[in-house]
BAFI-3210 file (N, C-alpha, C; in Angstrom, 3 decimals, decimal comma, padded with zeros to 6 digits):
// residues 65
n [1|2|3|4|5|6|7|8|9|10|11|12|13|14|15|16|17|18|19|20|21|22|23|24|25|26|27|28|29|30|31|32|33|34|35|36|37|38|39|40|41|42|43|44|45|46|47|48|49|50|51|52|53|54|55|56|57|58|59|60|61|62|63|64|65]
n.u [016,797|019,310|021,120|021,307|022,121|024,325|025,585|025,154|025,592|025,914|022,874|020,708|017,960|015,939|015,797|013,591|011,835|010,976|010,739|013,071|015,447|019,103|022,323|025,563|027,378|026,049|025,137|027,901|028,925|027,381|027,784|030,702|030,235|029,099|030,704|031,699|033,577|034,815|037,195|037,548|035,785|034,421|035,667|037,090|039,728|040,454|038,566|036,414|036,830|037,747|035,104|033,803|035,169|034,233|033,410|030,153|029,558|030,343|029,106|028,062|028,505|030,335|030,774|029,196|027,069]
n.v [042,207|042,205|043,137|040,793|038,935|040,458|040,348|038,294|035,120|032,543|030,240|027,284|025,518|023,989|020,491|018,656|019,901|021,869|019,910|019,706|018,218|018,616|017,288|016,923|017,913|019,405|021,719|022,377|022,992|025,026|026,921|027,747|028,773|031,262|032,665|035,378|037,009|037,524|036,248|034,070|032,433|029,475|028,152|030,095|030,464|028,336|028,347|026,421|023,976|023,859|023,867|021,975|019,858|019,898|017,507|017,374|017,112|014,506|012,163|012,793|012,688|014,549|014,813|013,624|015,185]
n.w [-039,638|-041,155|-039,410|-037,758|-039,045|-040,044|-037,016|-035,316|-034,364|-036,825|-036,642|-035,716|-036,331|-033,837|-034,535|-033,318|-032,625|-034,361|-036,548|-038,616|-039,621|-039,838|-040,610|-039,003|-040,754|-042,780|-041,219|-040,609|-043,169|-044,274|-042,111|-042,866|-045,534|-044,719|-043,156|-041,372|-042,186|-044,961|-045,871|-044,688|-045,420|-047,111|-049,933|-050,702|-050,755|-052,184|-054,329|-055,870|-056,265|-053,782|-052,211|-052,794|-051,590|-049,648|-046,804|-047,259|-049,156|-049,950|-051,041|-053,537|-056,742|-058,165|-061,221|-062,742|-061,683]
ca.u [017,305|020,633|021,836|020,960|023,151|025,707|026,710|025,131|026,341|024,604|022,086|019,960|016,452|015,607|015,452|012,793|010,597|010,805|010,758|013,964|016,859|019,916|023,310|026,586|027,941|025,301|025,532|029,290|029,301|026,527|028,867|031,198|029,859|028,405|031,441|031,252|034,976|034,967|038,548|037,666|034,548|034,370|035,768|037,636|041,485|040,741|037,802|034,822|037,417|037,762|034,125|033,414|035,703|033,790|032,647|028,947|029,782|031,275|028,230|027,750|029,371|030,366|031,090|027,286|026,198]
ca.v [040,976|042,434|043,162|039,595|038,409|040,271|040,157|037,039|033,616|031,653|029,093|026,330|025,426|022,365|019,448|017,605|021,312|022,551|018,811|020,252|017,494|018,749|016,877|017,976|018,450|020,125|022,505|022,796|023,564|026,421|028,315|028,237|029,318|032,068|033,232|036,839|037,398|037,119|035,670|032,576|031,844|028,945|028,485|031,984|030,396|027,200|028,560|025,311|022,715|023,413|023,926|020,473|019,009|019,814|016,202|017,165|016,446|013,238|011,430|013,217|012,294|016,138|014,550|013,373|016,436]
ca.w [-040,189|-041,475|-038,180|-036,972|-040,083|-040,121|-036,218|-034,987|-035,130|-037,049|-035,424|-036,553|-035,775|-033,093|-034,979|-032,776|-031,996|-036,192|-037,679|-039,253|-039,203|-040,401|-040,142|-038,463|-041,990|-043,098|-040,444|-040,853|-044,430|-043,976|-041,279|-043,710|-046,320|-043,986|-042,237|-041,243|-042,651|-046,186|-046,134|-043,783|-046,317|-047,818|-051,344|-050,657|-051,286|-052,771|-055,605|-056,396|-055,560|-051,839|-051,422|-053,619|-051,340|-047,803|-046,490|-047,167|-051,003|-050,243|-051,611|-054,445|-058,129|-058,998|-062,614|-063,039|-061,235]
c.u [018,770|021,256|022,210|021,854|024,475|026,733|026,286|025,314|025,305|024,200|021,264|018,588|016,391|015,133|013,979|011,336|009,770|010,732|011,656|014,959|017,836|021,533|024,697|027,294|027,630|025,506|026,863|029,121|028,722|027,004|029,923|030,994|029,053|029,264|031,288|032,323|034,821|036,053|038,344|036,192|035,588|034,598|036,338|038,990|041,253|039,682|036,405|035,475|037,028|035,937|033,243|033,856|035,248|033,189|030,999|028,651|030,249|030,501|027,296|028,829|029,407|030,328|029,702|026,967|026,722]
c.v [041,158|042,720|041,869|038,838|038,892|040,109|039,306|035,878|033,148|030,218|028,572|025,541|023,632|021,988|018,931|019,177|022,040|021,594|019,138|019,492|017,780|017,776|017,481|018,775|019,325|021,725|023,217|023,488|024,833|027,509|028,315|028,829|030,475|032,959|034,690|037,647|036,696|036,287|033,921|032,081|030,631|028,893|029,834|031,440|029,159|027,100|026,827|024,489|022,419|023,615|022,501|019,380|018,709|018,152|016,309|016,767|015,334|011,981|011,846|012,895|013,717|015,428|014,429|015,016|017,752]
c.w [-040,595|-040,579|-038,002|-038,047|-040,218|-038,816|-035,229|-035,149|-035,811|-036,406|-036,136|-035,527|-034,885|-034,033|-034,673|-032,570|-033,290|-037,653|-038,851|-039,411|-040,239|-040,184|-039,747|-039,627|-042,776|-042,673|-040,690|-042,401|-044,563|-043,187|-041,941|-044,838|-045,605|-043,102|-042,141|-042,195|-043,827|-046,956|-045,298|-044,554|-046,867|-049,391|-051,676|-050,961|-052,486|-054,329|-055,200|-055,774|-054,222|-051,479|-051,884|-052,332|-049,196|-047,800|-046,700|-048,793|-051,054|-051,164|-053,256|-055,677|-058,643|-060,501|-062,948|-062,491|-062,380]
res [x|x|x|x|x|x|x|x|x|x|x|x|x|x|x|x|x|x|x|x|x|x|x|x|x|x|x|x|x|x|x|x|x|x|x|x|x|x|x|x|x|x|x|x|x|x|x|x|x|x|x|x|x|x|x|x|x|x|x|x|x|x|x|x|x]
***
């Protein structure tokens, strides 16, 4: 499993085969936050902000939350 994490891409389960539906954003935000390079992570220059500010938070009220 730690092989398969640290030097495979990451991949996401058929929707329609694993009754799994994720959205593209979804997706996106998870390979970032997953990058292999600790410097191209997510929230690695910009701290909470930049990772608040991925489009998969756009529907969320951080202030309430």
């Amino acid at each position: 499993m730690y092989d398969l994490i640290k030097t495979k891409p990451v991949f996401f389960p058929d929707a329609k085969k694993h009754g799994i539906a994720m959205s593209d954003q979804c997706k996106d935000f998870i390979s970032k936050c997953l990058a292999k390079n600790p410097a191209e992570r997510l929230g690695t220059t910009g701290d909470i902000e930049e990772i608040l500010s991925h489009p998969w938070f756009s529907d969320i009220d951080v202030q309430s939350l």
